[in-house]
C-alpha positions, 0 to 999 in steps of 0.5 A, a space after each residue: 241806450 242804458 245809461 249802464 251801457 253808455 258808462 264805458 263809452 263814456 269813460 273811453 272819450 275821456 281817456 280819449 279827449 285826455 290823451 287829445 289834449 295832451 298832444 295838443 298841450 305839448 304842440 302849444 309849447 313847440 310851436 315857436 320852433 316855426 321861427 326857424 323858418 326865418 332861416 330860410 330868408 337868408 338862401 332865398 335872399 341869394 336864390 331869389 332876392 331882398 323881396 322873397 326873403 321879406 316875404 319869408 320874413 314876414 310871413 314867419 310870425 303870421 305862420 306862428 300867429 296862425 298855428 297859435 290861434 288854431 291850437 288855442 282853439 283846439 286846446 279850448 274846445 277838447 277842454 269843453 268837450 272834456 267837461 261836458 263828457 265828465 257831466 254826461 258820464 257823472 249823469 249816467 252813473 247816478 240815473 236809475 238803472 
């Protein structure tokens, strides 16, 4: 393919990763909402008992934990694709038509 031809495709996987990125920005900063599943502890504290709602206890910050990780990944990975996009399409408009 023409590096001319490519130039667009190019210039809409930026737009795409970008507006990728930002979903993925604003999850990061919502993503300590899942402490309010904590509040679940307390109904199955007098559904089930002291041993579910410690489970649920302690598998909320996992939750959260989890959640962090996969999104700080993601976030790491859409900002390398980005870049490396950026040098494709900064390649593409200098190569010699």
């Amino acid at each position: 393919m023409a590096a001319v031809q490519r130039i667009p495709m190019l210039q809409s996987e930026v737009t795409r990763l970008e507006h990728e990125l930002s979903i993925l920005e604003r999850q990061w900063h919502r993503k300590h909402r899942l402490a309010f599943f904590a509040l679940l502890a307390i109904p199955a504290y007098f559904l089930f008992g002291p041993l579910v709602a410690g489970v649920v206890l302690v598998c909320t910050p996992a939750l959260i934990g989890v959640q962090a990780y996969l999104l700080g990944v993601r976030r790491m990975e859409c900002r390398q694709l980005i870049a490396e996009t950026k040098r494709e399409l900064d390649a593409a408009k200098h190569a010699p038509a």
